[in-house]
KEBAGU-933794 format. One record per residue (C-alpha): residue number from 1; z, x, y. Coordinates in nm, 2 decimals. Last residue first. Layout:
REM KEBAGU-933794
seq | w | u | v
NUM | Z | X | Y;
...
END
This chain:
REM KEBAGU-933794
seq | w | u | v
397 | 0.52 | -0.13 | -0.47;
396 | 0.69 | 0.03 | -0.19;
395 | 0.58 | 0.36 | -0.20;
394 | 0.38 | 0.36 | 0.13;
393 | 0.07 | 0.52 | 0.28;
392 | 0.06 | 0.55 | 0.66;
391 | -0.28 | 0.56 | 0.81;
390 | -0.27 | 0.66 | 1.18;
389 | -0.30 | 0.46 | 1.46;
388 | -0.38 | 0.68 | 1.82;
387 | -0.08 | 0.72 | 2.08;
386 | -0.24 | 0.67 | 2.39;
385 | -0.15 | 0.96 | 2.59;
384 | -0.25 | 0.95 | 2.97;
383 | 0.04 | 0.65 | 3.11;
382 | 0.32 | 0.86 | 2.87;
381 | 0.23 | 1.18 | 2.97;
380 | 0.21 | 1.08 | 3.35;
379 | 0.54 | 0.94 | 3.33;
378 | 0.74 | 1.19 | 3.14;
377 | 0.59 | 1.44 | 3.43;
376 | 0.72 | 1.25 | 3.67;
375 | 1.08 | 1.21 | 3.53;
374 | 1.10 | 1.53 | 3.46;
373 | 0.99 | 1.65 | 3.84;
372 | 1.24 | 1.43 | 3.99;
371 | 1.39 | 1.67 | 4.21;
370 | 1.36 | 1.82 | 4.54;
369 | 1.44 | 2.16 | 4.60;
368 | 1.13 | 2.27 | 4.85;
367 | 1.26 | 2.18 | 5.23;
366 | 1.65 | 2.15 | 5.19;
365 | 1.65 | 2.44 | 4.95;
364 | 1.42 | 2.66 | 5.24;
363 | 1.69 | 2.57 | 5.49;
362 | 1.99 | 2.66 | 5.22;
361 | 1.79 | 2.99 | 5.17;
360 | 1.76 | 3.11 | 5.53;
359 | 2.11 | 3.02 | 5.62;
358 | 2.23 | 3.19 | 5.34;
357 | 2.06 | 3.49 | 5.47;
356 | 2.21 | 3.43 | 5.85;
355 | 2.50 | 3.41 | 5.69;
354 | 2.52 | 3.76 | 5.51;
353 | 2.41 | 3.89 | 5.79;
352 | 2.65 | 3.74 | 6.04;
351 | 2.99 | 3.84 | 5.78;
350 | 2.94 | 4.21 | 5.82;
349 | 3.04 | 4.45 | 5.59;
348 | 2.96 | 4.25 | 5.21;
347 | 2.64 | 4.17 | 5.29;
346 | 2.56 | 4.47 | 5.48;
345 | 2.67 | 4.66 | 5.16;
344 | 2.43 | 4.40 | 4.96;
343 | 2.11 | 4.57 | 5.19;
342 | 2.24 | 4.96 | 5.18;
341 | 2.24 | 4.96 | 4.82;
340 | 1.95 | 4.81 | 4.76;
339 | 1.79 | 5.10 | 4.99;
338 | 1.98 | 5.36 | 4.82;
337 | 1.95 | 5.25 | 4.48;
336 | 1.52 | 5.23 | 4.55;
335 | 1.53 | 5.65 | 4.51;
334 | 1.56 | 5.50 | 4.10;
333 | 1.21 | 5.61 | 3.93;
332 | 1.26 | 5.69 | 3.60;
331 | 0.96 | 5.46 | 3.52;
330 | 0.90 | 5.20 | 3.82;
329 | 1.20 | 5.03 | 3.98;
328 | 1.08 | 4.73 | 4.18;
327 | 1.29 | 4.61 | 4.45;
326 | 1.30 | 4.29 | 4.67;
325 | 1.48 | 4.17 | 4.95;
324 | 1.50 | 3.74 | 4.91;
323 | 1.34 | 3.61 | 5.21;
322 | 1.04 | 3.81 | 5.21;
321 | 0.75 | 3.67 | 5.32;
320 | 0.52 | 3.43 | 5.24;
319 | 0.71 | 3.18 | 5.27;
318 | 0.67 | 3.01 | 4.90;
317 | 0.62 | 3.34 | 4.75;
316 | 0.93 | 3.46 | 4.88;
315 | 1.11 | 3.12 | 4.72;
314 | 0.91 | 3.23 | 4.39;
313 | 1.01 | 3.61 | 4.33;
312 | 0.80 | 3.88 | 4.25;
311 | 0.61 | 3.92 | 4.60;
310 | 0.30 | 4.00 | 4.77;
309 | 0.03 | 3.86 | 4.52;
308 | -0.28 | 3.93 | 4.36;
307 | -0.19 | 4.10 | 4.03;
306 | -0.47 | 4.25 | 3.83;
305 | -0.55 | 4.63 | 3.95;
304 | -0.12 | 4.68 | 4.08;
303 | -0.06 | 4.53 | 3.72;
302 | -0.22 | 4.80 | 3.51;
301 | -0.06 | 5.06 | 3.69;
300 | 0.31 | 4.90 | 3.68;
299 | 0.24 | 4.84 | 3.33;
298 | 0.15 | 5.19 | 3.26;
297 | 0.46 | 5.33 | 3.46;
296 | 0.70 | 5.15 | 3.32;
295 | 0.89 | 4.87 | 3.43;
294 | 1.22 | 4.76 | 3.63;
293 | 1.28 | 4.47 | 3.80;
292 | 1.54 | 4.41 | 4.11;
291 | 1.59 | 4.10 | 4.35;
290 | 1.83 | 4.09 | 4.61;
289 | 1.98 | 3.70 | 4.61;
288 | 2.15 | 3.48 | 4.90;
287 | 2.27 | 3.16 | 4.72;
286 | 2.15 | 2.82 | 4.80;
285 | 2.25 | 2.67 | 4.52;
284 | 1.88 | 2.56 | 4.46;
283 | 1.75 | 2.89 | 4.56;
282 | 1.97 | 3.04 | 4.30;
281 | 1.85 | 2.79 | 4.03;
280 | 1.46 | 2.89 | 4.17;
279 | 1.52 | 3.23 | 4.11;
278 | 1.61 | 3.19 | 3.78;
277 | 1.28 | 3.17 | 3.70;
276 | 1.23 | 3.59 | 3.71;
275 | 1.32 | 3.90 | 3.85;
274 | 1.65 | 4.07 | 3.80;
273 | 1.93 | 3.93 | 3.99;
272 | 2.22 | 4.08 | 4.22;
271 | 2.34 | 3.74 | 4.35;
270 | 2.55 | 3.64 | 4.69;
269 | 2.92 | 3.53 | 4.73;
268 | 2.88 | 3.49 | 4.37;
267 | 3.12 | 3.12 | 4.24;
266 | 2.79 | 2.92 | 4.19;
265 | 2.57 | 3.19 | 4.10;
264 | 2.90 | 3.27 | 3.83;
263 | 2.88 | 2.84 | 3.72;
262 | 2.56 | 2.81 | 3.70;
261 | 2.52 | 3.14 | 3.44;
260 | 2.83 | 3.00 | 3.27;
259 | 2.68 | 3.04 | 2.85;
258 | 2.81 | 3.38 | 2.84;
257 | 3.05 | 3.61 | 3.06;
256 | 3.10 | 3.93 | 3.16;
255 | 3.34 | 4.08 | 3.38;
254 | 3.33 | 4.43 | 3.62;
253 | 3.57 | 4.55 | 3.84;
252 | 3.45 | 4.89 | 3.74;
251 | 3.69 | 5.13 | 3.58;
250 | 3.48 | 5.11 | 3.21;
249 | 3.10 | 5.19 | 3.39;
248 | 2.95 | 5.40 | 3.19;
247 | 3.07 | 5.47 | 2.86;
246 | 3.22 | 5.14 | 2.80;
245 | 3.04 | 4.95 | 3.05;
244 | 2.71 | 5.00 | 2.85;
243 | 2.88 | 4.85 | 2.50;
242 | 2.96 | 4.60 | 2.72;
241 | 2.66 | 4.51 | 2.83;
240 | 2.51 | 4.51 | 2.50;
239 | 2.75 | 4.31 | 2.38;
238 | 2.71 | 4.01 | 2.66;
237 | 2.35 | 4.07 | 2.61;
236 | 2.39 | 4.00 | 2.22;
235 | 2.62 | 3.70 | 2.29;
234 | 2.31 | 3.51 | 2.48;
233 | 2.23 | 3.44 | 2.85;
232 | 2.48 | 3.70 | 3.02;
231 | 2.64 | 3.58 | 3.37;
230 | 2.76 | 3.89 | 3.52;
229 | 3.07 | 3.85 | 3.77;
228 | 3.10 | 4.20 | 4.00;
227 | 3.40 | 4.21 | 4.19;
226 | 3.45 | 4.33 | 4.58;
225 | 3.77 | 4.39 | 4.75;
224 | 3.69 | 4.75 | 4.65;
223 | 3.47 | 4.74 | 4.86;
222 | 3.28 | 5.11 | 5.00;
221 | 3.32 | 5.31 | 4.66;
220 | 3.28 | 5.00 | 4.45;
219 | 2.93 | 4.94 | 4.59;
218 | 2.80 | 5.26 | 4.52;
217 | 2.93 | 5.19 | 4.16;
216 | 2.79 | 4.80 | 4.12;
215 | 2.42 | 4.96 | 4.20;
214 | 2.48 | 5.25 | 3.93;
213 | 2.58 | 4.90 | 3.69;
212 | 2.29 | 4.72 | 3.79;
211 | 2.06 | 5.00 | 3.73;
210 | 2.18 | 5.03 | 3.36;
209 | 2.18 | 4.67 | 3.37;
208 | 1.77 | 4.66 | 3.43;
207 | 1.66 | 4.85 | 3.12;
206 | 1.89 | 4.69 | 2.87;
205 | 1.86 | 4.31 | 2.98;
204 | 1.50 | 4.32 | 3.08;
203 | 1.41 | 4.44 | 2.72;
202 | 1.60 | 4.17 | 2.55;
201 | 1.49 | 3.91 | 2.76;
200 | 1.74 | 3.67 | 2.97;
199 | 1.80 | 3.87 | 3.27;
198 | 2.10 | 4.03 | 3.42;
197 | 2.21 | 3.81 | 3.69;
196 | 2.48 | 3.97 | 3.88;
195 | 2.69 | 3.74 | 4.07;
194 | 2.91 | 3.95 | 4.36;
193 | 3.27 | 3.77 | 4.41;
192 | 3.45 | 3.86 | 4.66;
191 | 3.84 | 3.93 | 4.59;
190 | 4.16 | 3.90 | 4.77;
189 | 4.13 | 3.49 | 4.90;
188 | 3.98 | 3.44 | 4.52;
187 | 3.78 | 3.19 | 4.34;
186 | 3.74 | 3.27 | 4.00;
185 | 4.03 | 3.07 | 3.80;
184 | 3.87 | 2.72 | 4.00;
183 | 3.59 | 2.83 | 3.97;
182 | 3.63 | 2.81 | 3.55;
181 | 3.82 | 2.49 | 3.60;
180 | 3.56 | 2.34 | 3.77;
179 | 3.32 | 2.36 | 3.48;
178 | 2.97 | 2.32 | 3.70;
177 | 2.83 | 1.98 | 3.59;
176 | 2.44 | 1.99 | 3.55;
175 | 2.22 | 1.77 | 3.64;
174 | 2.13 | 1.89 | 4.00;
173 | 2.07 | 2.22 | 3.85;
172 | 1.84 | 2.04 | 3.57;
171 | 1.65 | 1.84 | 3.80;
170 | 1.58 | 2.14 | 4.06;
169 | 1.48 | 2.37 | 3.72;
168 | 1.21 | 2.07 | 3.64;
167 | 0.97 | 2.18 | 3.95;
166 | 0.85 | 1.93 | 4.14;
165 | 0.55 | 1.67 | 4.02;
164 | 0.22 | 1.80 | 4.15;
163 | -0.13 | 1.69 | 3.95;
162 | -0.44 | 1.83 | 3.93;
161 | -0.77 | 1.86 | 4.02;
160 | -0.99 | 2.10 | 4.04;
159 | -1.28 | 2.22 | 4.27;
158 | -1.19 | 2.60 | 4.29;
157 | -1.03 | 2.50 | 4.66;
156 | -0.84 | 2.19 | 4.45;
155 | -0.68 | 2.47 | 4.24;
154 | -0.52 | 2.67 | 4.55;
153 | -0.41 | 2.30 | 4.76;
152 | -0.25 | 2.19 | 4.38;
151 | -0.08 | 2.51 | 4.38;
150 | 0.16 | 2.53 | 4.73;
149 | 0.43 | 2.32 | 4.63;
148 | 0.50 | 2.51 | 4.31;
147 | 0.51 | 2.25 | 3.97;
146 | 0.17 | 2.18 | 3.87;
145 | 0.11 | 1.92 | 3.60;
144 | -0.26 | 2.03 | 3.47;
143 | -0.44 | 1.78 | 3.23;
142 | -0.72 | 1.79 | 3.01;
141 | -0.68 | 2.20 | 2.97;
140 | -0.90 | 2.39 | 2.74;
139 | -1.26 | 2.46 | 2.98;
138 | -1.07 | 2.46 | 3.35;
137 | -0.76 | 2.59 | 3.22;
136 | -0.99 | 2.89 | 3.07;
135 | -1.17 | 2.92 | 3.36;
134 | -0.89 | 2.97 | 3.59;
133 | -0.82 | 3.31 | 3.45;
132 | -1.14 | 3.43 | 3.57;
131 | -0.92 | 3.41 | 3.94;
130 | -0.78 | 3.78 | 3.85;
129 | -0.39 | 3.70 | 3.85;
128 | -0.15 | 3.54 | 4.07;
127 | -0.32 | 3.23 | 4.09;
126 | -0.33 | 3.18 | 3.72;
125 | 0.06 | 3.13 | 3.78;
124 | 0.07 | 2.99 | 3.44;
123 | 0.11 | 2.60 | 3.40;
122 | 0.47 | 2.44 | 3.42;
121 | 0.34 | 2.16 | 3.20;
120 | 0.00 | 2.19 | 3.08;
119 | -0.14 | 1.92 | 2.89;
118 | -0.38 | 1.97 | 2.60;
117 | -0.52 | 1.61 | 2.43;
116 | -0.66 | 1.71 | 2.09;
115 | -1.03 | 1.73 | 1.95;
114 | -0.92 | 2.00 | 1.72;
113 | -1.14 | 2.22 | 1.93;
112 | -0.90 | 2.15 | 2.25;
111 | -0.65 | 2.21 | 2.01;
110 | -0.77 | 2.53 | 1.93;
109 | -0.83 | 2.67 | 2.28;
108 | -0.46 | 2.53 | 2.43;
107 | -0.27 | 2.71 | 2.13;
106 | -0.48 | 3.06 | 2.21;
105 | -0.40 | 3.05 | 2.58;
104 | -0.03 | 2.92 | 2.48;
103 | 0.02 | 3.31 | 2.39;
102 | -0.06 | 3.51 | 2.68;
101 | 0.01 | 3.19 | 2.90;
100 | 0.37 | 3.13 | 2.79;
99 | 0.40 | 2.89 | 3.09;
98 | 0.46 | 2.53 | 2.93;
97 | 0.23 | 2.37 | 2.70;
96 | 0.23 | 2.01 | 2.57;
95 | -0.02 | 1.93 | 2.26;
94 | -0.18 | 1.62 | 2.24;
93 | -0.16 | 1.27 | 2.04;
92 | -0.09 | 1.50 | 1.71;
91 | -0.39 | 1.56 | 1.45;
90 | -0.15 | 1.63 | 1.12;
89 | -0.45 | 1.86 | 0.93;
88 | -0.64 | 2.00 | 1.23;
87 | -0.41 | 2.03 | 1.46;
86 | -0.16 | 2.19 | 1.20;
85 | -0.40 | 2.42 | 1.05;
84 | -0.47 | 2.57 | 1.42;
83 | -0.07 | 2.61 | 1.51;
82 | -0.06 | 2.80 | 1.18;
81 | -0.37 | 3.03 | 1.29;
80 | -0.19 | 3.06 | 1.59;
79 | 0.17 | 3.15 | 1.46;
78 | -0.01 | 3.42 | 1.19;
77 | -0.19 | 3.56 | 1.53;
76 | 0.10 | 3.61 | 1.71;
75 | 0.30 | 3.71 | 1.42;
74 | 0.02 | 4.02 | 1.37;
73 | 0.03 | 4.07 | 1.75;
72 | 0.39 | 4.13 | 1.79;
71 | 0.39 | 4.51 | 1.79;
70 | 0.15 | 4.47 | 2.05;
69 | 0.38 | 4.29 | 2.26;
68 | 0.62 | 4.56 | 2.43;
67 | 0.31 | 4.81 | 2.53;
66 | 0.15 | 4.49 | 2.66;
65 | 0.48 | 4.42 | 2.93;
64 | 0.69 | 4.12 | 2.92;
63 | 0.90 | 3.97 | 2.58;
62 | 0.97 | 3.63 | 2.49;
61 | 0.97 | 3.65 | 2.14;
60 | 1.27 | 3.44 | 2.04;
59 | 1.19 | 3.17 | 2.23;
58 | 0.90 | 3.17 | 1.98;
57 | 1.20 | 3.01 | 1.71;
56 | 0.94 | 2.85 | 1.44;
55 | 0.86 | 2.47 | 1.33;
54 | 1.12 | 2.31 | 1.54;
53 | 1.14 | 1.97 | 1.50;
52 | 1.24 | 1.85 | 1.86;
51 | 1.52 | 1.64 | 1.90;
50 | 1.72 | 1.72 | 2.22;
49 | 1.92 | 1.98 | 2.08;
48 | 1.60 | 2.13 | 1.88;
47 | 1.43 | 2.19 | 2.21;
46 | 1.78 | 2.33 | 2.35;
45 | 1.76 | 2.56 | 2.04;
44 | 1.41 | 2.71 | 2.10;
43 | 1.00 | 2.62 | 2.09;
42 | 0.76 | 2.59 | 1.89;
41 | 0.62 | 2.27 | 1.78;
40 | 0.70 | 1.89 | 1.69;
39 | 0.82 | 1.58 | 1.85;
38 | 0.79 | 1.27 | 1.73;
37 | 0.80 | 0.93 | 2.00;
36 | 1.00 | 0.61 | 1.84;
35 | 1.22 | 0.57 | 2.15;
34 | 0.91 | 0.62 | 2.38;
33 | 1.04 | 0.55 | 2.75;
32 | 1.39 | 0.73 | 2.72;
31 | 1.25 | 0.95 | 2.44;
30 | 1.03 | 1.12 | 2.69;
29 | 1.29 | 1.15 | 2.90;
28 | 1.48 | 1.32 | 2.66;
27 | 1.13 | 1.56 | 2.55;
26 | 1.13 | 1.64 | 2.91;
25 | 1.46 | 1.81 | 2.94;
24 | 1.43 | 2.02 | 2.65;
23 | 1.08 | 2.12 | 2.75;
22 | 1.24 | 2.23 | 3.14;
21 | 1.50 | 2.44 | 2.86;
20 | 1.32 | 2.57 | 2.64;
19 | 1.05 | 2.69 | 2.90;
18 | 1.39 | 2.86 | 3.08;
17 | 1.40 | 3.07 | 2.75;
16 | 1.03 | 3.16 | 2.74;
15 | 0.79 | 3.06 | 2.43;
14 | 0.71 | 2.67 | 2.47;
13 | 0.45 | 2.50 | 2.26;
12 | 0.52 | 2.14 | 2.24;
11 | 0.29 | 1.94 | 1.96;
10 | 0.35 | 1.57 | 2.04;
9 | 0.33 | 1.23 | 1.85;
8 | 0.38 | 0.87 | 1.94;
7 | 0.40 | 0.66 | 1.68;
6 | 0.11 | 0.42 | 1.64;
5 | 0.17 | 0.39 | 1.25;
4 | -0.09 | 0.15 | 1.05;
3 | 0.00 | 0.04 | 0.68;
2 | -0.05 | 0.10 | 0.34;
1 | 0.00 | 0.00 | 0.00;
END
């Protein structure tokens, strides 16, 4: 016997930590519209949280750099060819993407071929790379949810169009209920509080808290008021940091913590931070920030030819200038300690510069933070993906 089955059914392919998390969000809403929807893909734990059958960790392998990857390509191309078998065989209403683009590149080709609906949600920052880039969105992507005020203006002058619904990180800070009692213990009349925010990769973690740690030295020298509150994203960052403390850094007023990264941005007078997403949660608190990434000669040579843009971080990119003061360590490199140095020292000396640069941020939060973005994007999925019937056989005699 058999019967028809419209249940909704989506293929997420998600492989950076924050990805888990914006994908997290919108599979609830999702569910909040489409009780019966199925979920599939690659993705991470906060995926799985909210329901998502997770078919293999790629949170996991969120790396940056080529030298870093190419001992990944054989699993990168096992994943895809499994990804390929699975539109083919199981034909899901479309695939959902988000960032990931060396990666979801191959995921959005083959389910284009597959005949499948490919939706990109969070898309790559194509326009801070070689414009040829746009020609893969243009030929594997049905539908482009942009998510940075400024990229449905820079796609509609290559004659596309797409759609703008926020970015998902102001939903999920505005969401999210700082543990009082943890600011509570860290708030401090004799202490300021410095947030350092280490990174969430593996390879960002150990090459950037070295420089963090030499940063937090210099520092200690001049205030030793100050503290130093380091939000780690997973247990093995917490250990390598410790480990790193032990030998060189075990007298600074250092303390690490896992699982309260809102809650030490919230609590930091201003943030040490490594490059990346979380940019946009600090923005959102309106926390002033320096921003640090280290990488290697090669990459830094091979990006300089590729990369179009000014600045590493998104609220600089969304002045055009540079609102949070940035630093890019290159190699061995480190004559760049002085100058970030000299910039969180005049944020700790003299109490008009480090308000005028809060000032800066909360203006630029009250003009870009909105939210809703989930919520629009759930819409727009739901109103574009008609869930098709699918034979159903049954054992009931």
């Amino acid at each position: 016997m058999a019967r028809r089955d419209s249940l909704m059914h989506i293929f997420f392919s998600v492989g950076e930590p924050s990805g888990d998390q914006h994908a997290a969000f919108l599979i609830r809403e999702l569910r909040r519209r489409r009780p019966d929807i199925r979920c599939v893909g690659f993705g991470g734990e906060a995926m799985r949280a909210a329901g998502c059958e997770i078919h293999f960790r790629l949170t996991d392998m969120a790396v940056m750099g080529i030298f870093v990857v190419i001992p990944l390509l054989w699993k990168v191309f096992k994943l895809v060819r499994q990804a390929k078998r699975y539109f083919e065989q199981e034909r899901p209403d479309a695939v959902v993407m988000i960032d990931f683009s060396g990666f979801n590149w191959f995921i959005a080709k083959y389910a284009k071929r597959a005949g499948v609906r490919t939706i990109f949600f969070v898309p790559p920052q194509v326009w801070a790379w070689k414009e040829k880039r746009v020609e893969r969105i243009r030929r594997w992507v049905d539908d482009v949810l942009c998510v940075l005020p400024f990229e449905p203006e820079w796609y509609a002058e290559r004659g596309m169009k797409v759609d703008y619904v926020g970015h998902p990180f102001f939903d999920e800070v505005a969401e999210h209920q700082l543990d009082e009692a943890f600011l509570e213990d860290w708030s401090s009349k004799k202490y300021r509080n410095v947030a350092l925010l280490p990174g969430s990769r593996d390879s960002e973690v150990r090459h950037n808290f070295p420089l963090m740690v030499e940063t937090i030295r210099r520092l200690n020298e001049r205030h030793p008021q100050a503290r130093f509150l380091v939000a780690c994203y997973k247990e093995s960052h917490r250990r390598f940091c410790a480990t790193h403390l032990m030998t060189h850094g075990s007298r600074l007023p250092v303390h690490l913590f896992v699982g309260k990264t809102p809650e030490v941005i919230q609590a930091g007078e201003f943030c040490l931070m490594v490059s990346g997403s979380i940019s946009l949660e600090v923005l959102a608190r309106g926390k002033p920030a320096a921003v640090i990434y280290w990488c290697p000669w090669p990459t830094y040579l091979i990006g300089r030819m590729i990369v179009n843009v000014k600045y590493a971080s998104l609220p600089n990119l969304f002045v055009d200038r540079e609102i949070m003061p940035e630093f890019i360590f290159v190699g061995g490199q480190k004559k760049l300690l002085t100058p970030l140095t000299e910039v969180l020292h005049g944020w700790l000396s003299v109490n008009d510069r480090l308000d005028a640069a809060r000032k800066e941020m909360c203006d630029l939060r009250t003009s870009c933070a909105q939210t809703g973005a989930t919520r629009h994007a759930a819409e727009l999925i739901c109103q574009r993906v008609a869930p098709t019937e699918k034979l159903v056989r049954s054992n009931a005699a």
